[in-house]
ROVEX-607829 format. One record per residue: x, z, y of N, C-alpha, C in turn. Coordinates in steps of 0.2 Angstrom, whole numbers, plus 5000, padded with zeros to 4 digits. Example, Ala and Ser with C-alpha at 12.3 -4.5 7.8 and 13.67 -1.06 7.14 Angstrom:
506650394972506250394978506650394984506450354989506850364995506450395000
//
This chain:
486450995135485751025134485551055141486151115143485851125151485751095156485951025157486050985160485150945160485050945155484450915155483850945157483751015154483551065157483651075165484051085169483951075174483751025177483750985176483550935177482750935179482350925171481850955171481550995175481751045175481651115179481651075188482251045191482151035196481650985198481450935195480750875193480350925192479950965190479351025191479551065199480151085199480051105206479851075210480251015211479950945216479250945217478850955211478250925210477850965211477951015211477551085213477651105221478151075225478351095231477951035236478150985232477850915235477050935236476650945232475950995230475551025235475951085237475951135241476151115247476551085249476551045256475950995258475550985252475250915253474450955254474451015251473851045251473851115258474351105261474351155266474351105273474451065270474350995277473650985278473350985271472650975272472251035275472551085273472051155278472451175284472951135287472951135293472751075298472551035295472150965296471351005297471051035292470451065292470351105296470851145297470751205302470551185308470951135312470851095319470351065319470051055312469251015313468851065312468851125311468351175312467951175317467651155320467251175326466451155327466251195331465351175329465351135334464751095336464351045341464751065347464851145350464951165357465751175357466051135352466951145355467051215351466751255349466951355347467151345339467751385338467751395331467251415326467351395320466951395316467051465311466751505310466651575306466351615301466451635299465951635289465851615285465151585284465051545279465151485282465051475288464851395289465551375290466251425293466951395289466951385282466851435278467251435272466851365266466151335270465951285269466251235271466251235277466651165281467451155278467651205276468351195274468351165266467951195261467851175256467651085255467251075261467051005260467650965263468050995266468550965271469150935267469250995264470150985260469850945252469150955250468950915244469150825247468750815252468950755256469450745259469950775260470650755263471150765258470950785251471350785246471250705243470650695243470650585241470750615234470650545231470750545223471350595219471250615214472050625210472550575209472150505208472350445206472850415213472650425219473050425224473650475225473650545224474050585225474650585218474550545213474950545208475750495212476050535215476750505218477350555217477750535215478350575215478450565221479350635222479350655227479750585233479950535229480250495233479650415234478750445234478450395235478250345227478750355223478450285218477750345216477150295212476850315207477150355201476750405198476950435193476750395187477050395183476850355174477150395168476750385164476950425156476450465158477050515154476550595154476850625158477250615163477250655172476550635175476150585175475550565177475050605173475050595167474350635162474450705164475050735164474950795165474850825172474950755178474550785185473850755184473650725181473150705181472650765181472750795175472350845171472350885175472850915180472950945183472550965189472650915192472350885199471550895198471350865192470750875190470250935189470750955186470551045185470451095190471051075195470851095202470251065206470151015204469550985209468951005209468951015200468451055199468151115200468651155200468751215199468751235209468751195213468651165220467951185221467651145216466951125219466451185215466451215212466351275209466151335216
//
């Protein structure tokens, strides 16, 4: 029984950590694209806009991001449950 729990436990941490590397890649992808027409970083609103458009479009589909940590597709309900997931964030993004 502990055995499969951890188990468990460490396939959610994978997938949680995987996540978070994959969403911090994108705002520092978007940070380097901040800049306006004249080369100068971007400040305010017109950052916290550009980032928001930025990381929505560099994040791509949920359907795309559903990978486990070693690259395969997710399937079953590892996938429904990222799905839902992913989605709720997206949305909850663009709000």
């Amino acid at each position: 029984m502990h055995k499969t729990l951890r188990i468990a436990l460490l396939a959610a941490c994978a997938l949680f950590a995987g996540q978070v590397f994959a969403a911090g890649a994108a705002t520092a992808a978007c940070e380097a694209k901040a800049v306006d027409k004249n080369g100068k970083p971007l400040a305010g609103a017109a950052k916290t806009s550009f980032m928001k458009k930025c990381e929505s479009e560099a994040g791509g589909s949920c359907e795309a991001k559903a990978i486990d940590k070693n690259g395969k597709p997710l399937a079953g309900a590892a996938k429904t449950s990222f799905m839902k997931k992913c989605e709720a964030d997206a949305a909850a993004a663009k709000k």
